[in-house]
C-alpha positions as CSV (number, residue, x, y, z in Angstrom):
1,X,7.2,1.8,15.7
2,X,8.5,0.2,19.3
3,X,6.3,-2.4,20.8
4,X,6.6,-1.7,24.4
5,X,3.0,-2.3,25.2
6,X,2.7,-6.0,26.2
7,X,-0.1,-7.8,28.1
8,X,0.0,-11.1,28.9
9,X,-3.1,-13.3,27.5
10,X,-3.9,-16.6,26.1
11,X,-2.3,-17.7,22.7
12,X,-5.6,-17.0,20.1
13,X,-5.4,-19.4,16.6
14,X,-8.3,-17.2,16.0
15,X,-6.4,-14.0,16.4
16,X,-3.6,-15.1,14.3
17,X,-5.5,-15.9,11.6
18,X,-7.5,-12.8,11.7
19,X,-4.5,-11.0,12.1
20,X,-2.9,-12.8,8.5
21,X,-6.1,-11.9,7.0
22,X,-5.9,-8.6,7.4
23,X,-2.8,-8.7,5.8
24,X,-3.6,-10.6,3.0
25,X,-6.7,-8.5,2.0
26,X,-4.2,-5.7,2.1
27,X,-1.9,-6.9,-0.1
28,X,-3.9,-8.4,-2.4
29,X,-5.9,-5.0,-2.8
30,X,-3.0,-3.0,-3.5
31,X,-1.4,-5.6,-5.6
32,X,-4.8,-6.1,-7.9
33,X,-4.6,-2.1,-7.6
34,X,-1.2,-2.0,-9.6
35,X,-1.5,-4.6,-11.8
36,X,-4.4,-2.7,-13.5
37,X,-2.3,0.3,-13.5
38,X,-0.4,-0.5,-17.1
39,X,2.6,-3.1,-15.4
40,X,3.5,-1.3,-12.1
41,X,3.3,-4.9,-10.7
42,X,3.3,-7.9,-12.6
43,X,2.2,-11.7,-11.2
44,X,5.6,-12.8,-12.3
45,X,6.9,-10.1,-9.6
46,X,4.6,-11.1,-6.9
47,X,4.8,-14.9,-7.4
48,X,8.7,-15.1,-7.5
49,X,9.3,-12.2,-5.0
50,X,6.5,-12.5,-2.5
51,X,6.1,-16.5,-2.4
52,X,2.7,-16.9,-4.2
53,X,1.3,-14.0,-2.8
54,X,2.5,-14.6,1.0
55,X,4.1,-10.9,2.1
56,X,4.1,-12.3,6.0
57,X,6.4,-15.4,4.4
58,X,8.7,-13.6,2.4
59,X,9.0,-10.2,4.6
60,X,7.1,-7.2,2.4
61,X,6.0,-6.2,5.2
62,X,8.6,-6.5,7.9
63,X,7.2,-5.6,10.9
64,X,4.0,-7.9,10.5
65,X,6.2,-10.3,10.2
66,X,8.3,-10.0,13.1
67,X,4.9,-9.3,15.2
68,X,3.1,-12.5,13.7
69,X,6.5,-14.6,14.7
70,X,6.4,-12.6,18.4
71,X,2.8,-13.3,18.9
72,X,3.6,-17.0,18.1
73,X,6.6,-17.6,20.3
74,X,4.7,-15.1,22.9
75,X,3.7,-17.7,25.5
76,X,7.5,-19.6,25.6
77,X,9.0,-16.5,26.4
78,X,6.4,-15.1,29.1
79,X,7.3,-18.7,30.7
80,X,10.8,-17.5,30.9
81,X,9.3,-14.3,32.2
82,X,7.6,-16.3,34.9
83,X,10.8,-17.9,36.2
84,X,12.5,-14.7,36.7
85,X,12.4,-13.1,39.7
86,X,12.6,-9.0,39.3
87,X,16.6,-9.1,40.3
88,X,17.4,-11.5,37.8
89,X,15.2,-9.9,35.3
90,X,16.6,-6.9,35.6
91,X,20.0,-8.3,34.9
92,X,18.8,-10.2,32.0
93,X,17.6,-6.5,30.0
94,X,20.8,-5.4,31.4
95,X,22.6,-8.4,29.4
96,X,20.8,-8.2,26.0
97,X,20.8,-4.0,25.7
98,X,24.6,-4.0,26.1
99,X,24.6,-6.6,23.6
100,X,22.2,-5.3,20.8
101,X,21.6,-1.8,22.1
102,X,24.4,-0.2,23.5
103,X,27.5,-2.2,22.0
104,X,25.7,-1.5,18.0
105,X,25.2,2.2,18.8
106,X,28.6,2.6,19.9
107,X,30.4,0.7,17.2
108,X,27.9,0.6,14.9
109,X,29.6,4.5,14.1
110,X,32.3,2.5,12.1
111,X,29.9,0.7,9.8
112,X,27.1,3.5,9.4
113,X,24.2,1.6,11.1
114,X,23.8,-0.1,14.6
115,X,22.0,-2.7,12.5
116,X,25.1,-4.8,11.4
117,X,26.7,-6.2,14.7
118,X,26.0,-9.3,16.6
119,X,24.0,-10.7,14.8
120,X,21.1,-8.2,15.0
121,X,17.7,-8.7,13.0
122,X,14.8,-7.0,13.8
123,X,12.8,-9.5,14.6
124,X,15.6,-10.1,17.8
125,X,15.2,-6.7,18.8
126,X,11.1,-7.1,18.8
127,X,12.2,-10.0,21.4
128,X,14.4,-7.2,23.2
129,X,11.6,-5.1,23.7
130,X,8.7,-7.7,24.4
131,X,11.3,-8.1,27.6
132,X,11.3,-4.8,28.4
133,X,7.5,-3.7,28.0
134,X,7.0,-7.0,30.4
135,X,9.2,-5.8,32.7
136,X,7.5,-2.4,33.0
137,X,4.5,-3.4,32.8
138,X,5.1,-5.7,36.2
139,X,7.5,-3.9,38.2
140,X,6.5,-0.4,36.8
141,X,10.1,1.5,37.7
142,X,9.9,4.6,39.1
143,X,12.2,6.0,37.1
144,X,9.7,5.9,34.3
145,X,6.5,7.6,36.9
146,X,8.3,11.2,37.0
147,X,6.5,13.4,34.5
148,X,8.4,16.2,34.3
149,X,11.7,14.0,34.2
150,X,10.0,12.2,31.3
151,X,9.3,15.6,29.3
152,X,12.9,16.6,30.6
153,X,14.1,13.5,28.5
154,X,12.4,13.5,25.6
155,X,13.0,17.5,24.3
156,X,16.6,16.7,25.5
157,X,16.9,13.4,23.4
158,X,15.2,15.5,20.3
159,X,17.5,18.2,20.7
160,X,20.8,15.7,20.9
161,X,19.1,14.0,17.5
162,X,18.7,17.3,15.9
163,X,22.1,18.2,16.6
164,X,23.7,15.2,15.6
165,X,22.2,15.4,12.2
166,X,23.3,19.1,11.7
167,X,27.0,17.7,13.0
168,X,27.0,15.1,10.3
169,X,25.8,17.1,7.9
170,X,28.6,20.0,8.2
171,X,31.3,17.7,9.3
172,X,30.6,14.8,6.4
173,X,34.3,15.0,5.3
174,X,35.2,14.0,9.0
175,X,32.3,11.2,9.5
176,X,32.6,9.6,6.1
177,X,36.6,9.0,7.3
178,X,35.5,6.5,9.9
179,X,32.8,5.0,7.8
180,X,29.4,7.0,9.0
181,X,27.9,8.8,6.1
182,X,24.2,8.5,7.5
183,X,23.1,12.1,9.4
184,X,20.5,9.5,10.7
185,X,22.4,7.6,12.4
186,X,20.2,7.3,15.6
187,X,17.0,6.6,13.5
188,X,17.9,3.0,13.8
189,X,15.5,1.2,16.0
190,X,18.1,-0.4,18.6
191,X,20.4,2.9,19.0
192,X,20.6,3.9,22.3
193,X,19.0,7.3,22.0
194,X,15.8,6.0,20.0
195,X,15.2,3.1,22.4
196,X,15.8,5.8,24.9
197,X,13.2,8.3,24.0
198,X,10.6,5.5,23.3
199,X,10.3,4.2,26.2
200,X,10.0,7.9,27.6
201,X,7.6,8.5,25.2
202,X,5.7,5.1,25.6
203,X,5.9,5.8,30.1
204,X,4.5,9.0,29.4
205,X,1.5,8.3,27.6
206,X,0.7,5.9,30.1
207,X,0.3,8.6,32.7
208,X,-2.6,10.4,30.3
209,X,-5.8,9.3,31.5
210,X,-7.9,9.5,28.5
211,X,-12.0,8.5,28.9
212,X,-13.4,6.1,26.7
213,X,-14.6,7.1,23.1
214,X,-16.6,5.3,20.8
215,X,-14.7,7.6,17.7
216,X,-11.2,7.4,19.0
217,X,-11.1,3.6,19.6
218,X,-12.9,3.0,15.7
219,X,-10.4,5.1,14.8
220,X,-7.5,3.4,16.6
221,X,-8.7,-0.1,15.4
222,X,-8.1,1.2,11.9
223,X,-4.5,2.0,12.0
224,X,-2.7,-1.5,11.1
225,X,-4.7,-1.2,8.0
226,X,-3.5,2.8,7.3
227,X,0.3,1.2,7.6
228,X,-0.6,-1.9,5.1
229,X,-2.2,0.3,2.7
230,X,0.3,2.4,2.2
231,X,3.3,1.5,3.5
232,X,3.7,-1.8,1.1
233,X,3.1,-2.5,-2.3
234,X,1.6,1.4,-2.9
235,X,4.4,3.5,-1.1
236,X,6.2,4.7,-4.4
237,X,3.4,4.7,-6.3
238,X,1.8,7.1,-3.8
239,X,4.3,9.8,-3.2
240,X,5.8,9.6,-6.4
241,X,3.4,8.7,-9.3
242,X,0.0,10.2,-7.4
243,X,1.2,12.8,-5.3
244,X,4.2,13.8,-6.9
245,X,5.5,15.4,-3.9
246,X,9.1,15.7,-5.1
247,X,8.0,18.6,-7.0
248,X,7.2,20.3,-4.0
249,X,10.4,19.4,-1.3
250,X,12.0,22.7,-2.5
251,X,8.7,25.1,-2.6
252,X,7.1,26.9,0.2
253,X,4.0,24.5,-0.4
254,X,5.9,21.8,0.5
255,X,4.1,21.7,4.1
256,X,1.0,22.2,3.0
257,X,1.4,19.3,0.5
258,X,2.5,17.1,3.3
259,X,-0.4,17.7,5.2
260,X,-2.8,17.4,2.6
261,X,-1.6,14.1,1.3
262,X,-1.3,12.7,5.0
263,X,-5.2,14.1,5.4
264,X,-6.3,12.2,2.3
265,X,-4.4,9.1,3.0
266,X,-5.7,8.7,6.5
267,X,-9.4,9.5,5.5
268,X,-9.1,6.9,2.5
269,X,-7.4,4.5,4.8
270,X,-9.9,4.7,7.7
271,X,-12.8,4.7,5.2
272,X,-11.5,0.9,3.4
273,X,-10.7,-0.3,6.7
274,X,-13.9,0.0,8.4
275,X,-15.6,-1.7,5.3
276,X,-13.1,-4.7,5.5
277,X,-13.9,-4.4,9.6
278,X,-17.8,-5.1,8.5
279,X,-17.1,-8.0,6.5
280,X,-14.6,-9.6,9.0
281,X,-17.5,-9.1,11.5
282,X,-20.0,-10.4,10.1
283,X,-18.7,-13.1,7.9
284,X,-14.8,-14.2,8.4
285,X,-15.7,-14.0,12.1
286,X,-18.8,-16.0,11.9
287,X,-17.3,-18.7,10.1
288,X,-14.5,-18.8,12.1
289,X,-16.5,-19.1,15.0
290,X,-18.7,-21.9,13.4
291,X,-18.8,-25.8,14.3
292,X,-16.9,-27.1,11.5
293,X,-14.3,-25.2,11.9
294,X,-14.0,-25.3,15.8
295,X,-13.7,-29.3,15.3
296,X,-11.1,-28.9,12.3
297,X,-9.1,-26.8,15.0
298,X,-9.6,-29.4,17.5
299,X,-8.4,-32.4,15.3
300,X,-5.4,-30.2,14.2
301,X,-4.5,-29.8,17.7
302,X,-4.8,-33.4,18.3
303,X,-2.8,-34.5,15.7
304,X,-0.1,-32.4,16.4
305,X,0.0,-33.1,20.3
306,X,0.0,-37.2,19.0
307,X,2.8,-36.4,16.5
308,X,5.0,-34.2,19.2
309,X,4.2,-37.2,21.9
310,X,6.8,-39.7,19.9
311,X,9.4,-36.6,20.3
């Protein structure tokens, strides 16, 4: 998933605790889950691999981890972004694409993933696009406001991906000489052609001017906890030891399996998640938003400003 969709607000502790919550209830659910399931997971696995139970520490889940570390270096960087004027900007997106966009994708070819140049993390490239969505979402180009030339994009982009992994696949002997052996290749989140049909994807939805509804945003709310669910700890077990869906990738009910299992998983996903939603509500909320520990956020505040004062 791209985050291109930025708005600028005030750093929340309360936010960013929520936000860890969420992940931890997630985790330790699925982790409680396994451990009942006769040694799937085991406390030595979770307290040597995952740092006593911390996945935002020790990266199970990587991109809540590279969001939680955005979120908190968020207001440094927008006061970069209010230093730049739009021509300097605009050369500053230039300067980091070539360098962790265009130059991986390009060379990247050589060592079967964009991923393994300059340097690049993922958590840099969150920083790449936290630039961009800024940028749009100020200066809204109008290269990005043409409908049809977005639509024109994105089925031309698909096709080029399609084709490439066709290419790959018949010309493997070829590929595999000069080191790319992934059909792929493009899936990676800083190749040109993904960051490419993003952002057309991303400009395009913005133009949809969907009304308000009650059912669509509960849903919505509830989709950070569909990836945590099972996306982490649960992923193999899911498809493998529940669904068993390698005994259909070669049937005809392969599709229908697909959708069924997506079906169930979303339903079962949305269904925990609005029962955690209640409880945050109307307990973690409320004692977050209580007196004691308003003035315990206060004195932490405090005590850091004192201690960054003899700095």
């Amino acid at each position: 998933m791209v985050i291109l969709c930025v708005k600028k607000k005030k750093f929340s502790f309360k936010k960013l605790i929520l936000l860890i919550l969420e992940v931890q209830f997630y985790y330790w659910l699925t982790a409680i889950f396994l451990i009942n399931r006769g040694g799937l997971l085991t406390f030595k696995d979770l307290f040597v691999e995952d740092l006593l139970f911390f996945p935002v520490i020790s990266n199970r889940f990587w991109f809540i981890t590279c969001y939680i570390l955005l979120f908190i270096i968020s207001p440094y960087l927008n006061i970069l972004i209010d230093n730049l004027d739009r021509e300097k900007f605009r050369k500053f997106i230039f300067v980091i694409l070539i360098i962790w966009c265009v130059f991986p994708t390009i060379f990247g070819i050589f060592k079967n993933s964009s991923e393994n140049l300059l340097y690049f993390s993922r958590f840099l490239w969150f920083i790449v696009l936290y630039f961009v969505g800024s940028y749009i979402r100020i200066y809204k180009p109008k290269i990005l406001s043409n409908v049809k030339g977005l639509i024109y994009s994105i089925l031309c982009l698909s096709v080029f991906l399609c084709l490439f992994i066709l290419l790959v696949n018949k010309y493997s002997n070829f590929f595999e000489k000069i080191g790319l052996y992934e059909p792929a290749y493009f899936w990676h989140p800083n190749s040109v052609l993904l960051f490419l049909l993003s952002v057309s994807i991303f400009s395009l939805f913005l133009k949809f001017k969907i009304k308000y509804s009650r059912i669509i945003t509960s849903l919505a709310s509830t989709t950070l906890g569909l990836y945590l669910l099972h996306d982490g700890l649960l992923e193999v077990y899911i498809w493998r030891d529940f669904f068993k869906t390698y005994q259909y990738i070669y049937t005809s009910k392969f599709f229908v399996h697909i959708l069924f299992t997506t079906l169930v998983i979303f339903v079962v996903g949305v269904v925990i998640d609005l029962i955690r939603q209640f409880f945050e509500k109307h307990i973690v909320k409320r004692i977050l938003d209580s007196k004691f520990c308003e003035s315990l956020g206060k004195k932490v505040i405090l005590v850091t400003d004192n201690i960054l004062s003899h700095f």
